[in-house]
mmCIF file as gemmi writes it, N, C-alpha and C atoms, coordinates in Angstrom:
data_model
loop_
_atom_site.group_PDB
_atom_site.id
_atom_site.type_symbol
_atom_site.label_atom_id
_atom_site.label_alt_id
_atom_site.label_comp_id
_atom_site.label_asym_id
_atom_site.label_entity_id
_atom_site.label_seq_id
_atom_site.pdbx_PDB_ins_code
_atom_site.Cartn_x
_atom_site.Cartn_y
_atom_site.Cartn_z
_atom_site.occupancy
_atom_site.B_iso_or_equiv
_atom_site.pdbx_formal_charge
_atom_site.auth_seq_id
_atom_site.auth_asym_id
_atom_site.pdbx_PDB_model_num
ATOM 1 N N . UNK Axp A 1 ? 29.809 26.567 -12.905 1 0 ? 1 A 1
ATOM 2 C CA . UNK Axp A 1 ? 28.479 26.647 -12.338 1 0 ? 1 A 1
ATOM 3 C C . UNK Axp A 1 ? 28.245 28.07 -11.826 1 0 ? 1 A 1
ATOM 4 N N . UNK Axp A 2 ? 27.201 28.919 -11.935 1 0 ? 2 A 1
ATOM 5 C CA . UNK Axp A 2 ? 26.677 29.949 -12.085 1 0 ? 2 A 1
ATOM 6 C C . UNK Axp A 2 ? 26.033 30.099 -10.371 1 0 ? 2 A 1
ATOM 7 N N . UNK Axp A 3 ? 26.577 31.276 -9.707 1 0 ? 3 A 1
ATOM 8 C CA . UNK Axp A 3 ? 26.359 31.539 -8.154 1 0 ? 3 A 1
ATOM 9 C C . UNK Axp A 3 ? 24.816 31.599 -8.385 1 0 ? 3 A 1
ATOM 10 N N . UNK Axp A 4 ? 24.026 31.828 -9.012 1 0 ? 4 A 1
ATOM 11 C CA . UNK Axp A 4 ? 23.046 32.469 -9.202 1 0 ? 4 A 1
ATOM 12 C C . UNK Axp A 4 ? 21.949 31.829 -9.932 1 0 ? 4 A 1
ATOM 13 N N . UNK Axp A 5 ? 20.705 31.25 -10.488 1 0 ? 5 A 1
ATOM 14 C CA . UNK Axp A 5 ? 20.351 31.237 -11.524 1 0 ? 5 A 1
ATOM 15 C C . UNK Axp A 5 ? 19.15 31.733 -11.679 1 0 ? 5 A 1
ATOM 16 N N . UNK Axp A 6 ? 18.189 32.229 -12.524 1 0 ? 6 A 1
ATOM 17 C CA . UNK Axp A 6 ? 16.905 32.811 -12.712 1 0 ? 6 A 1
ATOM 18 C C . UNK Axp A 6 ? 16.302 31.844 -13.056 1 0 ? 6 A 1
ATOM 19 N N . UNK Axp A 7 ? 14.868 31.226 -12.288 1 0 ? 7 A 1
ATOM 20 C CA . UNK Axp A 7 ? 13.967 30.187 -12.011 1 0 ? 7 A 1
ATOM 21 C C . UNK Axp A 7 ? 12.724 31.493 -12.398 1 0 ? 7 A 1
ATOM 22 N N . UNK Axp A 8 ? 12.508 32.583 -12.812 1 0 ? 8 A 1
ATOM 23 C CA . UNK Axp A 8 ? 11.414 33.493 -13.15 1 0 ? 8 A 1
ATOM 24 C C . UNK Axp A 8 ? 10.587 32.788 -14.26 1 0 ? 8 A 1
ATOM 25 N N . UNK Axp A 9 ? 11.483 32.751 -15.55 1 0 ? 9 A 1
ATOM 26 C CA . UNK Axp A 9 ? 10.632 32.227 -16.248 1 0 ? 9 A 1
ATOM 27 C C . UNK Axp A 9 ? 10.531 30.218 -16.643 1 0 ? 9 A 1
ATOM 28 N N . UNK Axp A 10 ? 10.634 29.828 -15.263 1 0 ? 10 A 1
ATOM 29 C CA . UNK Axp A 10 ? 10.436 28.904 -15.597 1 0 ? 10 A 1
ATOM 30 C C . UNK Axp A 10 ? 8.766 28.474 -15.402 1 0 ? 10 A 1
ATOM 31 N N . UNK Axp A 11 ? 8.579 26.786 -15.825 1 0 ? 11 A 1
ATOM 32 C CA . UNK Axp A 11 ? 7.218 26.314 -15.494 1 0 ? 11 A 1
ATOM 33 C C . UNK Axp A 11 ? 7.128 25.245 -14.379 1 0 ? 11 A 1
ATOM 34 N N . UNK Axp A 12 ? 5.92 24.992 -14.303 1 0 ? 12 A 1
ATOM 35 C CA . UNK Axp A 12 ? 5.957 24.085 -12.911 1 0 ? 12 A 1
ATOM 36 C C . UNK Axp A 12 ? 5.932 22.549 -13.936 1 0 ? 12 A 1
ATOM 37 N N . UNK Axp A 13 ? 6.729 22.019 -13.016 1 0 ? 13 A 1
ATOM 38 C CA . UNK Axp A 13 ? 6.282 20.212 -13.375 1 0 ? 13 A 1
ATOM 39 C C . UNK Axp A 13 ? 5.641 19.63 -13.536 1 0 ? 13 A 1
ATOM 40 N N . UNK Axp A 14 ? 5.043 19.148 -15.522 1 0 ? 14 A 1
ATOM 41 C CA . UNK Axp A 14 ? 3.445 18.821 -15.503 1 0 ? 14 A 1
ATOM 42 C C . UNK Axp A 14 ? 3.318 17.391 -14.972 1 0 ? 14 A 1
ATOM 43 N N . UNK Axp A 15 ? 4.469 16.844 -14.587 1 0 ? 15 A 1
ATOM 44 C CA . UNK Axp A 15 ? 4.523 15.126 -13.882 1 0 ? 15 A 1
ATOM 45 C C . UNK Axp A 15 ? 4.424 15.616 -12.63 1 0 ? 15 A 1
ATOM 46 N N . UNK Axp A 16 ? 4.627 16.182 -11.806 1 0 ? 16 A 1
ATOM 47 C CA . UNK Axp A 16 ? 4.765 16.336 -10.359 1 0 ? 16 A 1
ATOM 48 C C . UNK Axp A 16 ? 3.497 15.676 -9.37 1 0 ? 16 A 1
ATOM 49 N N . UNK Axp A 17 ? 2.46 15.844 -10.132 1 0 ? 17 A 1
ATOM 50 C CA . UNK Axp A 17 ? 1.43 15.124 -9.19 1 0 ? 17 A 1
ATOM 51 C C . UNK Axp A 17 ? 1.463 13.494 -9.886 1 0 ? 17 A 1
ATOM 52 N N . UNK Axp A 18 ? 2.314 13.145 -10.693 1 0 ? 18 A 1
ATOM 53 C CA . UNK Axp A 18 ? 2.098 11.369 -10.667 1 0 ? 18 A 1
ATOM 54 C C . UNK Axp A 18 ? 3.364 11.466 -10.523 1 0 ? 18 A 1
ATOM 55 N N . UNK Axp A 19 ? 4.276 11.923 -9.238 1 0 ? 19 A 1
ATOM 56 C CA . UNK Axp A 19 ? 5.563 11.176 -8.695 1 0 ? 19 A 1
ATOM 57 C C . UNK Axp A 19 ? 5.152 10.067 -7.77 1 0 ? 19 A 1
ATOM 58 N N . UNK Axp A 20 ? 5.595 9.204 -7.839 1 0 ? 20 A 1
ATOM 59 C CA . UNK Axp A 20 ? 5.601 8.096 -6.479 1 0 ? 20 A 1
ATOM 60 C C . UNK Axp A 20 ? 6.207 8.377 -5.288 1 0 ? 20 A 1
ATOM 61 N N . UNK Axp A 21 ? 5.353 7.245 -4.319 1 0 ? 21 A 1
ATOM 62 C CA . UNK Axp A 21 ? 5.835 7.67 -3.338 1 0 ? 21 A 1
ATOM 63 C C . UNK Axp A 21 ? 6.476 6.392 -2.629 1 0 ? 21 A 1
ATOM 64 N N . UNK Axp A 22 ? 7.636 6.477 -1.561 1 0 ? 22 A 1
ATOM 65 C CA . UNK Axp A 22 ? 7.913 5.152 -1.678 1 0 ? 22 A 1
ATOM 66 C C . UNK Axp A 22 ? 7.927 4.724 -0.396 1 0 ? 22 A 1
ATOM 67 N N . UNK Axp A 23 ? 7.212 3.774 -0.111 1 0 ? 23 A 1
ATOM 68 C CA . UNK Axp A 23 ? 6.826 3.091 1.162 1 0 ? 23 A 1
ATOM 69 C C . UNK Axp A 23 ? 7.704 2.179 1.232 1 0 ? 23 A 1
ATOM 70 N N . UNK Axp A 24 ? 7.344 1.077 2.458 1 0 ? 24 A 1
ATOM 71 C CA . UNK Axp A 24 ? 7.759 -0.662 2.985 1 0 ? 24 A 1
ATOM 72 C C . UNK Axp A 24 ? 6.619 -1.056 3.04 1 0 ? 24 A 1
ATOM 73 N N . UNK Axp A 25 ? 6.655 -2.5 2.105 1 0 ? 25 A 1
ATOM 74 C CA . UNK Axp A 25 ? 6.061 -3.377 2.106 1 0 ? 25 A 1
ATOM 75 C C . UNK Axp A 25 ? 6.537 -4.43 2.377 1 0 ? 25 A 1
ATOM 76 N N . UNK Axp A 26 ? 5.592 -5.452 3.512 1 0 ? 26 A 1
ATOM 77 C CA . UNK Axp A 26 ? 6.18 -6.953 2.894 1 0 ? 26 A 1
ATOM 78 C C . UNK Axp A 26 ? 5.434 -8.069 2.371 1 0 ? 26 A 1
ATOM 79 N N . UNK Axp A 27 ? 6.309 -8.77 1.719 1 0 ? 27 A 1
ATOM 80 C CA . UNK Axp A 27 ? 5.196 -8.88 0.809 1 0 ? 27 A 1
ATOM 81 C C . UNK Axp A 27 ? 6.204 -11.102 0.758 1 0 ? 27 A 1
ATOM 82 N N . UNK Axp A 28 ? 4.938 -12.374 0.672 1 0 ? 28 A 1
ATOM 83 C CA . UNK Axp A 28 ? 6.041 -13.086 0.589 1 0 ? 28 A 1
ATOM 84 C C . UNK Axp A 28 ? 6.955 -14.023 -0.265 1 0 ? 28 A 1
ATOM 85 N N . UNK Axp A 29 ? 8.114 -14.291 -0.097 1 0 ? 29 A 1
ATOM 86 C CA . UNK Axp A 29 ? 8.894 -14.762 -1.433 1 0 ? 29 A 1
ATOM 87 C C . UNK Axp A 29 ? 8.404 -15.023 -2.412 1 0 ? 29 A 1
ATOM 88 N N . UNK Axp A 30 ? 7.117 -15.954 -2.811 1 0 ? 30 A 1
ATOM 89 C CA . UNK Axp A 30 ? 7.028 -16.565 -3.467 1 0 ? 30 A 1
ATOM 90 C C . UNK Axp A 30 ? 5.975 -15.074 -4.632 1 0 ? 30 A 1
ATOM 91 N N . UNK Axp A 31 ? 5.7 -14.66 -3.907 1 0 ? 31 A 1
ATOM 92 C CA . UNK Axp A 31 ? 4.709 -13.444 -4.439 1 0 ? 31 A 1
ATOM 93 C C . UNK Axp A 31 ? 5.984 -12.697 -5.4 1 0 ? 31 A 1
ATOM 94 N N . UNK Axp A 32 ? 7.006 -12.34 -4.839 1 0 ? 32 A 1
ATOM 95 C CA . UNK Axp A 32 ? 8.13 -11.751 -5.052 1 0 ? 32 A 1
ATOM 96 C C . UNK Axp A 32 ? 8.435 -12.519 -6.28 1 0 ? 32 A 1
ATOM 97 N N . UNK Axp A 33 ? 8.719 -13.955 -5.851 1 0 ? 33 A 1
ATOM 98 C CA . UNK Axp A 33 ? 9.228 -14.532 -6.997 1 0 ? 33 A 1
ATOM 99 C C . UNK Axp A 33 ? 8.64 -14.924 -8.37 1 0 ? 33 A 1
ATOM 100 N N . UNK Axp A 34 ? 7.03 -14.682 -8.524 1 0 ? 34 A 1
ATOM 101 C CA . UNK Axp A 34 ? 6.123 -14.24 -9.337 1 0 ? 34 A 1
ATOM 102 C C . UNK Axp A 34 ? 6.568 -13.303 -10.017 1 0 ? 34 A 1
ATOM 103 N N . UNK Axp A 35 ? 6.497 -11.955 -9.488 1 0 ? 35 A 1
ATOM 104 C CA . UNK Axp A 35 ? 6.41 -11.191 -10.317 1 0 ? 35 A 1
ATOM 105 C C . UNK Axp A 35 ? 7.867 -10.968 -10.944 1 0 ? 35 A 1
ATOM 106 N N . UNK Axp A 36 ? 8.944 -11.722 -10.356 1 0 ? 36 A 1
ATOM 107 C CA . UNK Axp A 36 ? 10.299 -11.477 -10.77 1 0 ? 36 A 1
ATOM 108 C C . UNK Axp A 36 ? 10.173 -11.803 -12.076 1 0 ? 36 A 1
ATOM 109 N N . UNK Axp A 37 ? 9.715 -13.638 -12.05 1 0 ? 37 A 1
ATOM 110 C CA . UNK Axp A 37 ? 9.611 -14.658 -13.243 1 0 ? 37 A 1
ATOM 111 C C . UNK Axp A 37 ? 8.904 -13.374 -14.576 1 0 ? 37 A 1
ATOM 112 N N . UNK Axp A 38 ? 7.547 -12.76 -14.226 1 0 ? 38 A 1
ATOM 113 C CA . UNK Axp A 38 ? 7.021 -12.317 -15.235 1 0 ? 38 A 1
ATOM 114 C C . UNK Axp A 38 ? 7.863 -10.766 -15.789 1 0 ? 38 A 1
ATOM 115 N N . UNK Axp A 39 ? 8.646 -10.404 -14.892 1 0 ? 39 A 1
ATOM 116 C CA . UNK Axp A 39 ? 9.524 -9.398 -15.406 1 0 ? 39 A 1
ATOM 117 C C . UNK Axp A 39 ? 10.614 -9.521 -15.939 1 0 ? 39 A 1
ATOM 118 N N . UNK Axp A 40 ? 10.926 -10.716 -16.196 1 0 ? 40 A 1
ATOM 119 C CA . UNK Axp A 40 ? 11.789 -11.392 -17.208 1 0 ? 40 A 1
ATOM 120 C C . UNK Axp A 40 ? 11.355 -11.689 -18.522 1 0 ? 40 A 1
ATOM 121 N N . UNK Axp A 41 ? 10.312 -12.169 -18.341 1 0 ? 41 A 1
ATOM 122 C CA . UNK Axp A 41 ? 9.373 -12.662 -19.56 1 0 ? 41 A 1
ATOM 123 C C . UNK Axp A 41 ? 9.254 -11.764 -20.398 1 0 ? 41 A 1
ATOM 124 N N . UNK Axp A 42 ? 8.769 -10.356 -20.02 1 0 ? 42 A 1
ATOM 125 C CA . UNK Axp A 42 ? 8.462 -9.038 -20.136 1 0 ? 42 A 1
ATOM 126 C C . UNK Axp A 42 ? 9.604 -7.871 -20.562 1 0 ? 42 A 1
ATOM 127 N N . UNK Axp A 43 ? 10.414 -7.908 -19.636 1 0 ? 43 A 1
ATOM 128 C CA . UNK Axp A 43 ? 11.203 -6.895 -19.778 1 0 ? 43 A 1
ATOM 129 C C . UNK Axp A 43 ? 11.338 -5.578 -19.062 1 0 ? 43 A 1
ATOM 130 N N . UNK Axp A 44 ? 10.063 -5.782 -18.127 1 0 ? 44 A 1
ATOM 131 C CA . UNK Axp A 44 ? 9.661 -4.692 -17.06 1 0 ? 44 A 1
ATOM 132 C C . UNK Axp A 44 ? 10.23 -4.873 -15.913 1 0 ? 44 A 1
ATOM 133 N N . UNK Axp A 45 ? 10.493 -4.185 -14.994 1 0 ? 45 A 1
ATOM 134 C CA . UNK Axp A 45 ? 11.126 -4.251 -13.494 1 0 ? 45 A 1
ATOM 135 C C . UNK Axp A 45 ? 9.898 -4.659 -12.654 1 0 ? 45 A 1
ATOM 136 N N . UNK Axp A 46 ? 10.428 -5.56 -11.972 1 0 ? 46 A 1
ATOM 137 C CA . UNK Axp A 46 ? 9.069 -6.215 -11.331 1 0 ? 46 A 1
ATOM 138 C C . UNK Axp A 46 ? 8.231 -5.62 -10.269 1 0 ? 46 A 1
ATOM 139 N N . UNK Axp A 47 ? 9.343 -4.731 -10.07 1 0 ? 47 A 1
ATOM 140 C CA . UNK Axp A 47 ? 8.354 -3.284 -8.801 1 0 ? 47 A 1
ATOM 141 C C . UNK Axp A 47 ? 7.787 -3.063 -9.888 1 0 ? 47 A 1
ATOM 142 N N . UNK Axp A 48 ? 7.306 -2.381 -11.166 1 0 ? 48 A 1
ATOM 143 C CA . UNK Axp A 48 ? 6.906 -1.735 -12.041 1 0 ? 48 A 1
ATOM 144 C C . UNK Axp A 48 ? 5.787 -2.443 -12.524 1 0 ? 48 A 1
ATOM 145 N N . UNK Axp A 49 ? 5.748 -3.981 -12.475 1 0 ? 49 A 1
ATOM 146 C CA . UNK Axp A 49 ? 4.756 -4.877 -12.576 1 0 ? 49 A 1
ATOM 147 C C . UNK Axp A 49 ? 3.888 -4.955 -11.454 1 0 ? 49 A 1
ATOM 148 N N . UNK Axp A 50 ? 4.136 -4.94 -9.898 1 0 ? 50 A 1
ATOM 149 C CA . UNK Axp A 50 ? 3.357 -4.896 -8.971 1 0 ? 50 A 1
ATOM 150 C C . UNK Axp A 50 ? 2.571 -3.867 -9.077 1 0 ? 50 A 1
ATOM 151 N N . UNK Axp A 51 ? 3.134 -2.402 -9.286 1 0 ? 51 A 1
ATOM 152 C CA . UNK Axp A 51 ? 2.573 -1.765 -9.096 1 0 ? 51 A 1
ATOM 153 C C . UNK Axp A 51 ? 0.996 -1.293 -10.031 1 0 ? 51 A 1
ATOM 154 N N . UNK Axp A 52 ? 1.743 -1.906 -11.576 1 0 ? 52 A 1
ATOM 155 C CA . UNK Axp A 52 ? 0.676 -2.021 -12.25 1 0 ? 52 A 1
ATOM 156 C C . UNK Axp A 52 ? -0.449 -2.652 -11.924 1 0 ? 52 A 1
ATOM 157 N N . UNK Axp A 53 ? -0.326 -3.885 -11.118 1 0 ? 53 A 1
ATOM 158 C CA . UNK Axp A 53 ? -1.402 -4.767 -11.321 1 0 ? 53 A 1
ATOM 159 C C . UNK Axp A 53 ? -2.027 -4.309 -10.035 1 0 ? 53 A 1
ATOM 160 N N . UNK Axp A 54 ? -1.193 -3.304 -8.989 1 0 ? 54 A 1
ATOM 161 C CA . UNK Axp A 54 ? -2.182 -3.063 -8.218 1 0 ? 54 A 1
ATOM 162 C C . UNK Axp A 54 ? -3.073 -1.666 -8.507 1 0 ? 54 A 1
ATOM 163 N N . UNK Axp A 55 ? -2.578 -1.18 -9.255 1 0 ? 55 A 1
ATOM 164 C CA . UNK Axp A 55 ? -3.049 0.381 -10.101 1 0 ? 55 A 1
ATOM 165 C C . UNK Axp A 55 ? -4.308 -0.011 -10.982 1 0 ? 55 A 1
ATOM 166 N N . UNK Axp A 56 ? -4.146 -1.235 -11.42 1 0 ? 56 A 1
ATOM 167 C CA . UNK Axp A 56 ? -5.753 -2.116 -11.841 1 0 ? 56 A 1
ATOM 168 C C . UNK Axp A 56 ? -6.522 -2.665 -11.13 1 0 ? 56 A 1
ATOM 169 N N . UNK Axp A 57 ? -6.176 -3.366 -9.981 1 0 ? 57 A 1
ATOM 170 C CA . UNK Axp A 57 ? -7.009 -3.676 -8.85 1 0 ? 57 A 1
ATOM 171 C C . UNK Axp A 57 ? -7.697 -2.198 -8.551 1 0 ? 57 A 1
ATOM 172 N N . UNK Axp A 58 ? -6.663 -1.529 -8.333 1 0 ? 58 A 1
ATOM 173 C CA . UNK Axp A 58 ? -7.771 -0.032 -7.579 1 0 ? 58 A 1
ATOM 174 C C . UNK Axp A 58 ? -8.651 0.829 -8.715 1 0 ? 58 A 1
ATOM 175 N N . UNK Axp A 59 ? -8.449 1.147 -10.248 1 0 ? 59 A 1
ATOM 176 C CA . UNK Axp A 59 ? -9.072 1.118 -11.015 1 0 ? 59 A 1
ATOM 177 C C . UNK Axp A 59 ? -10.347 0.471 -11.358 1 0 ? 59 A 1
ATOM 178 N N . UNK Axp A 60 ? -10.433 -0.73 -11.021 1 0 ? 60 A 1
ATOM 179 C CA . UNK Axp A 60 ? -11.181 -1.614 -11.336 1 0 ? 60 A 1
ATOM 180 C C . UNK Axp A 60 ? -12.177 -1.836 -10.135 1 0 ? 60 A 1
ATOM 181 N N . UNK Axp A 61 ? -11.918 -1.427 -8.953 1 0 ? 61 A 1
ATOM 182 C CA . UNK Axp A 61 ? -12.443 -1.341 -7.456 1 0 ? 61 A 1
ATOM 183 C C . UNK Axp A 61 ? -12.406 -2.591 -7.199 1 0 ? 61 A 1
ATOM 184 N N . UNK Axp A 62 ? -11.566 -3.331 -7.572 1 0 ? 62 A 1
ATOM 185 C CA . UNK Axp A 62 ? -11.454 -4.816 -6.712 1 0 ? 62 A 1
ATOM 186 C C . UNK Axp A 62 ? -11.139 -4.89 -5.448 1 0 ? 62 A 1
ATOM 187 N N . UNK Axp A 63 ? -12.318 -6.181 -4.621 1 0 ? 63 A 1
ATOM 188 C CA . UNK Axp A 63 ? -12.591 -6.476 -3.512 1 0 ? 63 A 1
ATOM 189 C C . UNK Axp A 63 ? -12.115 -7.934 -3.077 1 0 ? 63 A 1
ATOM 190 N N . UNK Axp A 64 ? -10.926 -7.897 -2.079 1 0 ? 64 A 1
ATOM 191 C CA . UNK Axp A 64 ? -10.458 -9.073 -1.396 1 0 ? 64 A 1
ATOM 192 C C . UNK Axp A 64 ? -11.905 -9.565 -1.081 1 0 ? 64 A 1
ATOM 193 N N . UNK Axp A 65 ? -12.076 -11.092 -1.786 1 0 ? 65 A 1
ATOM 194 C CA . UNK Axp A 65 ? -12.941 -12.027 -1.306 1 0 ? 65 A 1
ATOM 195 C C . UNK Axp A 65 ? -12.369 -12.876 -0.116 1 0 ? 65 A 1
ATOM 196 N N . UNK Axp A 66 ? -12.7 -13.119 0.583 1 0 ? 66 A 1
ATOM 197 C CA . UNK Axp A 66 ? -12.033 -14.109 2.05 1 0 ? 66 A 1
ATOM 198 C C . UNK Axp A 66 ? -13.509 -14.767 2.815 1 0 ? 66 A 1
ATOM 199 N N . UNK Axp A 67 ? -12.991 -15.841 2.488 1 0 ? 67 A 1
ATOM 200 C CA . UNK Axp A 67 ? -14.103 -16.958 3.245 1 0 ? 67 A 1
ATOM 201 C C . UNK Axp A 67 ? -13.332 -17.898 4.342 1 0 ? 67 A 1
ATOM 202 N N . UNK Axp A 68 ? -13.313 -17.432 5.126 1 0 ? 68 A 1
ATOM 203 C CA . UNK Axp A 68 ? -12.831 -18.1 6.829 1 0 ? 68 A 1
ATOM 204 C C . UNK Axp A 68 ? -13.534 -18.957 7.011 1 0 ? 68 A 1
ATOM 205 N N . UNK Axp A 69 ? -12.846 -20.401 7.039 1 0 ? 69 A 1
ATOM 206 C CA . UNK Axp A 69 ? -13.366 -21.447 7.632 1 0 ? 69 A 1
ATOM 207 C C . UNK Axp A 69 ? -13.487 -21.866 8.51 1 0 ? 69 A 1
């Protein structure tokens, strides 16, 4: 390994602005155990499925409906 290295001609990271970021959520079992089931089905990691379907909710500008009885 080289004491030194030249970063001059390098480029910047064209992914760097879609890195994630990683929070805590909670979220409960059964929600969990949803998306587990469909990431089996699939083949996708089921964080990778949440996140999709919430990356379409916000795409899509979907609005929690809630009617309190």
């Amino acid at each position: 390994m080289r004491e030194q290295y030249d970063f001059s001609k390098s480029t910047p990271n064209p992914y760097a602005k879609k890195l994630k970021k990683q929070i805590t959520i909670r979220l409960d079992e059964d929600v969990i155990d949803y998306f587990k089931g469909l990431s089996e089905k699939n083949g996708i990691p089921y964080q990778n499925l949440i996140n999709l379907y919430l990356k379409d909710c916000a795409m899509a500008h979907k609005e929690l409906q809630l009617d309190w009885q």
